[in-house]
N, C-alpha and C positions, 0 to 999 in steps of 0.2 A: 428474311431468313434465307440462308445459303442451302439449297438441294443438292447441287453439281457444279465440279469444276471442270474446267476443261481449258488445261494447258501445258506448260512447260516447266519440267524438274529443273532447277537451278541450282538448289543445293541439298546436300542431303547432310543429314547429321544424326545420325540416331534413327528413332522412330520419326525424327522431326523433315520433315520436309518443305520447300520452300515453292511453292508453283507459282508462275508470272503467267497472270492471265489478260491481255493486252494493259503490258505496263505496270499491274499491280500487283505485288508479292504476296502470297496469302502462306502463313504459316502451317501447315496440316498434318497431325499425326495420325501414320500408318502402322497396319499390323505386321506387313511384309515388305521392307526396306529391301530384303536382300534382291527384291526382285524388279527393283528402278534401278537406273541410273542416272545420274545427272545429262542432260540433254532429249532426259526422254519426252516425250507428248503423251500424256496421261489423262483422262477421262475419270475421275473418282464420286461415288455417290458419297456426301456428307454428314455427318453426322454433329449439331451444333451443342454447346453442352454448358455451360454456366460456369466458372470455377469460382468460387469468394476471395480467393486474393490473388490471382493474377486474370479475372475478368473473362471473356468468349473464348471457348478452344473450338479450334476444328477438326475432325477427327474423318479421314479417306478411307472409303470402302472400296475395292473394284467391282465389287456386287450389291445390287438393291439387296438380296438374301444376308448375307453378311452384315450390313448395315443395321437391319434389322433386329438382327441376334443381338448386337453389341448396343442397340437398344433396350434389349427387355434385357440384358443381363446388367446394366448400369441400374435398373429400375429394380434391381434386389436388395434390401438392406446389408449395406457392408460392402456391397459392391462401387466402386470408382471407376470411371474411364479410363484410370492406368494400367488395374488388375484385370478389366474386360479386355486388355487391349495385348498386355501382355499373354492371356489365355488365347486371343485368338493370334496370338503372333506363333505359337505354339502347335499349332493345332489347325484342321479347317473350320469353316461354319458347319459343313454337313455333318464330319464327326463329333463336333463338338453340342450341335444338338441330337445329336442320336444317342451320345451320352446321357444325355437329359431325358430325354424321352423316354431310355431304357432304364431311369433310374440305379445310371450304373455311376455310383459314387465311387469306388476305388478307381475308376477311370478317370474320373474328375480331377481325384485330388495327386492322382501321380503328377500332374505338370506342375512346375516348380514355381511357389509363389501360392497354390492353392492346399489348402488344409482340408481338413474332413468337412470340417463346420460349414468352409465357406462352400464347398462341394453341395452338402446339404442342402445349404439355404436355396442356391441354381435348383437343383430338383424340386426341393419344395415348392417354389414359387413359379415355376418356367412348365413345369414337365408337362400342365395342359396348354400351353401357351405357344411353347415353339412349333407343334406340329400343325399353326397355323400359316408357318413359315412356308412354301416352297419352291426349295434349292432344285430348281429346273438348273439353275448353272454346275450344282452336283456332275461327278461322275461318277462312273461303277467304282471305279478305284477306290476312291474318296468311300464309298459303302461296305464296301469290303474290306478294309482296310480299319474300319471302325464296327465290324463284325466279329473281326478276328481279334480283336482289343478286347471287347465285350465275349467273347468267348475264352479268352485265354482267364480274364478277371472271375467270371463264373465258376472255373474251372481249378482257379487258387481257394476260390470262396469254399468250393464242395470240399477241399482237404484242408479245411479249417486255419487257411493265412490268417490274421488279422489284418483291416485296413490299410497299416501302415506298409506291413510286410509287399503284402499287393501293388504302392503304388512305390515302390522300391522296384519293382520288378518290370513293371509295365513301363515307367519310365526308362529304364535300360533296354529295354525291347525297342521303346518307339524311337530311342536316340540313336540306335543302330541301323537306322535309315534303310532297310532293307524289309521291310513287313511286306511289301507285296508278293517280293520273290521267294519266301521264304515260308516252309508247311508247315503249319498249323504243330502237329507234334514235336516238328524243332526248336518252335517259340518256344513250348511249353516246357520243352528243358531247360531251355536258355533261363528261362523265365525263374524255373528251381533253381538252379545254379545260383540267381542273385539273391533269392528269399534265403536259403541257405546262408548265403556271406553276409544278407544283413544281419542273421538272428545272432544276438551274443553269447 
């Protein structure tokens, strides 16, 4: 069983990455591509997984905590290493278990590729699970940043958004790459603005 790599990026293609570690190529898919490059020297905690028809995948964490996440959320039914992977390509570990933890499903399912259902199911099954996790490699950011997610969501929920509405809005929010700089009451307009344009 493969724990850890530690070697050199050679090629990248996708999530797919190719690392040579004296002489030997190992194929490994990551959550966060955009943030190697080819020539890099990379250290990844592993995650080995089974597939039935194309046989062992290996899946790079830069963090034990992360690794872990995409552990118990592959061990959800419905869940795959593609859609774990995809979520956390999305997203961090820290906020992506504080979602869970907080039982906040319109947070869940705003990222693209997750539905209410499969939202659900992460809570259902995780929510006493991940807060065994801990993201020591977390920052405030990364907390705050999944505070004001989870408050802006709470705060659709009291003026009676539905689901849908909610994760229309918070994905607009979080694509606009600015939630740290950015006050709380101004999300919250932004936030109407797009419930508004979705409703027909």
């Amino acid at each position: 069983m493969i724990y850890r790599l530690q070697g050199t990026i050679d090629q990248l293609e996708g999530s797919l990455a190719i690392i040579t570690v004296q002489d030997v190529g190992y194929g490994v898919m990551i959550p966060h591509p955009e943030q190697y490059a080819v020539g890099d020297t990379v250290s990844l905690q592993i995650a080995w997984h089974w597939n039935q028809e194309h046989g062992p995948q290996l899946f790079g964490f830069a963090t034990e905590e992360e690794r872990s996440l995409f552990q118990l959320i592959i061990s959800c039914s419905g869940w795959g290493p593609k859609l774990a992977l995809s979520l956390l390509h999305q997203t961090t570990a820290a906020d992506c278990a504080a979602a869970i933890m907080g039982g906040d499903q319109a947070t869940l399912s705003s990222f693209k590729g997750i539905g209410s259902k499969k939202a659900e199911a992460l809570i259902m099954h995780l929510r006493n699970k991940v807060d065994k996790i801990n993201f020591t490699s977390g920052n405030n950011a990364a907390t705050h940043s999944a505070q004001k997610i989870k408050d802006l969501s709470d705060a659709l929920q009291a003026l009676r958004y539905s689901s849908s509405e909610i994760a229309v809005a918070l994905r607009a929010i979080r694509e606009r790459g600015d939630l740290q700089t950015t006050p709380f009451d101004q999300l919250l307009r932004i936030a109407l603005r797009h419930v508004t344009t979705a409703l027909p």
